[in-house]
Chimera marker file (.cmm) of the C-alpha trace (Angstrom):
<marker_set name="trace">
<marker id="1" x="5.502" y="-12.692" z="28.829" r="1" g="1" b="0" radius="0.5"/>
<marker id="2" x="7.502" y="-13.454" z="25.816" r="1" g="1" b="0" radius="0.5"/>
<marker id="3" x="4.682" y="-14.818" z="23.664" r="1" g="1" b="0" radius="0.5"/>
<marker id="4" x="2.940" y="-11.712" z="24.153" r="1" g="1" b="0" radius="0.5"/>
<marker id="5" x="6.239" y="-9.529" z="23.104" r="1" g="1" b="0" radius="0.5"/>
<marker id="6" x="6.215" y="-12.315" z="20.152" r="1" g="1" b="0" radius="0.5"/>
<marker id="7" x="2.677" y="-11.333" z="18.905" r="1" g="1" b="0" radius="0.5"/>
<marker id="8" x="2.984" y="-7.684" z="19.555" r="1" g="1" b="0" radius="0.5"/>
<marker id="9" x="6.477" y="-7.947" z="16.975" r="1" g="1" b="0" radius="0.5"/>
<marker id="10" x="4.289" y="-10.122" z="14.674" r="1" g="1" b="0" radius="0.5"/>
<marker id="11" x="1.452" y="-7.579" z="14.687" r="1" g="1" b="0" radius="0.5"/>
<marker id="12" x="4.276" y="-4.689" z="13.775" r="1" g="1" b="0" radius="0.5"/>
<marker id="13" x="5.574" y="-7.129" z="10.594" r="1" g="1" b="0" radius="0.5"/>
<marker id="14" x="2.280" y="-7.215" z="9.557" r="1" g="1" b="0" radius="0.5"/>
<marker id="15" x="1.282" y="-3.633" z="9.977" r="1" g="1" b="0" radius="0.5"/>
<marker id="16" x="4.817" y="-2.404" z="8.106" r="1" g="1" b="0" radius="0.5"/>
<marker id="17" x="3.746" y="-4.998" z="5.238" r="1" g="1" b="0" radius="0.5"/>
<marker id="18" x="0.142" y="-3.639" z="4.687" r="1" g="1" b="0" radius="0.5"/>
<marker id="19" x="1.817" y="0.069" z="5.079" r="1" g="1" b="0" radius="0.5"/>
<marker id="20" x="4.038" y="-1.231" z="1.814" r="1" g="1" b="0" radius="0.5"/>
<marker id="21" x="0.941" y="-2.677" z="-0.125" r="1" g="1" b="0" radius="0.5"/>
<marker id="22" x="-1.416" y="0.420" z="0.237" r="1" g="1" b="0" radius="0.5"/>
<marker id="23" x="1.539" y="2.806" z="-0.375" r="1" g="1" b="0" radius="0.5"/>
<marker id="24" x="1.885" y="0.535" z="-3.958" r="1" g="1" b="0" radius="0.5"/>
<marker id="25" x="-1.854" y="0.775" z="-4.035" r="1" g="1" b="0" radius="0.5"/>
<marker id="26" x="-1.784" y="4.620" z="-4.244" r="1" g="1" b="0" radius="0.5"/>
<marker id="27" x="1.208" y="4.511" z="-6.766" r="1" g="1" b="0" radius="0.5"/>
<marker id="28" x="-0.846" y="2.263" z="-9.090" r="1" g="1" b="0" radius="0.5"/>
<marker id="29" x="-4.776" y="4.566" z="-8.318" r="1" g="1" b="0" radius="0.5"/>
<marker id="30" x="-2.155" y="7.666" z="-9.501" r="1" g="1" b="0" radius="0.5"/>
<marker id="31" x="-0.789" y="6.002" z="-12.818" r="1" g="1" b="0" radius="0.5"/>
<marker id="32" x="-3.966" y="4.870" z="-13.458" r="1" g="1" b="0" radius="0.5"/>
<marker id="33" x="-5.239" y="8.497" z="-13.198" r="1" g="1" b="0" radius="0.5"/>
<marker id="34" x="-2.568" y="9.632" z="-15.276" r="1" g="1" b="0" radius="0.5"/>
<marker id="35" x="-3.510" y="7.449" z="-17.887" r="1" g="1" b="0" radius="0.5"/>
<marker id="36" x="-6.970" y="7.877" z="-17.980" r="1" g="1" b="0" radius="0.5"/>
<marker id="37" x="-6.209" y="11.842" z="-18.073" r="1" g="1" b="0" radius="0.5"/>
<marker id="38" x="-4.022" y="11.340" z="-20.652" r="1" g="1" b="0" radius="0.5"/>
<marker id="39" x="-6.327" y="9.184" z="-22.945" r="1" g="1" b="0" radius="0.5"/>
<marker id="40" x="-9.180" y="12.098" z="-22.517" r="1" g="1" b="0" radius="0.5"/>
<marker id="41" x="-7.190" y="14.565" z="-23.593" r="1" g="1" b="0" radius="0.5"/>
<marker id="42" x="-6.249" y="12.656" z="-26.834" r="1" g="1" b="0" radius="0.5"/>
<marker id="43" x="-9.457" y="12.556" z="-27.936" r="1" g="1" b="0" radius="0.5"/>
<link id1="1" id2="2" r="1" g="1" b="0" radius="0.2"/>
<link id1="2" id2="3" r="1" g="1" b="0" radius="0.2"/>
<link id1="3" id2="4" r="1" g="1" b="0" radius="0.2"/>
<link id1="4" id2="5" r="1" g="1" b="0" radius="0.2"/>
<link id1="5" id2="6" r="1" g="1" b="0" radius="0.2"/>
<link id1="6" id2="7" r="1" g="1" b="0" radius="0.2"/>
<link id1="7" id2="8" r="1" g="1" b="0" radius="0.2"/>
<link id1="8" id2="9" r="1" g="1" b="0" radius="0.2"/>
<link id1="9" id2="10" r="1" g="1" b="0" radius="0.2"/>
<link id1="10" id2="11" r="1" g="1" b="0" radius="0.2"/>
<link id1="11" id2="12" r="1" g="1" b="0" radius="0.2"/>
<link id1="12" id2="13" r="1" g="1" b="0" radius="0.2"/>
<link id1="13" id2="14" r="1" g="1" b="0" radius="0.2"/>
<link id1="14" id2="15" r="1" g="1" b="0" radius="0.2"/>
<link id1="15" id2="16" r="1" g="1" b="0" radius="0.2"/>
<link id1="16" id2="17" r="1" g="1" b="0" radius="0.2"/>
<link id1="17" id2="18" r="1" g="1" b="0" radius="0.2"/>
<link id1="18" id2="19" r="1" g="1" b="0" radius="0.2"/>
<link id1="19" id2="20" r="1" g="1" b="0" radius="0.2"/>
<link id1="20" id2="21" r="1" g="1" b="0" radius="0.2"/>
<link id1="21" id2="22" r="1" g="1" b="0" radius="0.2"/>
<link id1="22" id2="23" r="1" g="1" b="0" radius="0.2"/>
<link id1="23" id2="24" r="1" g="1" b="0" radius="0.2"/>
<link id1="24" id2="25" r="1" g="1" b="0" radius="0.2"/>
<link id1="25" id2="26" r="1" g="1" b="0" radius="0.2"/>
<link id1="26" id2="27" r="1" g="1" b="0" radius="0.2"/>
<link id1="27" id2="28" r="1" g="1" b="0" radius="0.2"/>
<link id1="28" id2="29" r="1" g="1" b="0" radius="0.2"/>
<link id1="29" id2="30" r="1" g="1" b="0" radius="0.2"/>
<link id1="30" id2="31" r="1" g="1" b="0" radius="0.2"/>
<link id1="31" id2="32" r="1" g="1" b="0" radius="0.2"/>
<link id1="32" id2="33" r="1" g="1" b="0" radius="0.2"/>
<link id1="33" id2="34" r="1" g="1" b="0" radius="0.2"/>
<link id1="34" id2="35" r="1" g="1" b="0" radius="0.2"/>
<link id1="35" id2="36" r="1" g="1" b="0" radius="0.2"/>
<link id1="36" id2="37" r="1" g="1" b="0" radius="0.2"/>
<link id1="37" id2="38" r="1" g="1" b="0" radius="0.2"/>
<link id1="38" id2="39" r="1" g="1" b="0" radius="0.2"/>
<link id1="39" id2="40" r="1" g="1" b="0" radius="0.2"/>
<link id1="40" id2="41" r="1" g="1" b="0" radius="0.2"/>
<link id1="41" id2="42" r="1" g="1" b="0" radius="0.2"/>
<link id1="42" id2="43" r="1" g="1" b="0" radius="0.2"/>
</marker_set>
């Protein structure tokens, strides 16, 4: 019983860390949009 309670809090930590890294992900996609926006209009 408590190994499976051990791999279901395991599973959460992992799911809350890949939650972090896409929510970075979409941070960096939107600066990089920003940028690239920002270069076209300076031409």
């Amino acid at each position: 019983m408590s190994s499976s309670s051990e791999r279901a809090s395991r599973l959460q930590q992992e799911k809350k860390m890949l939650m972090e890294e896409v929510k970075s992900q979409k941070e960096l996609v939107w600066i990089l949009h920003k940028a690239l926006e920002a270069a076209q209009l300076e031409k």
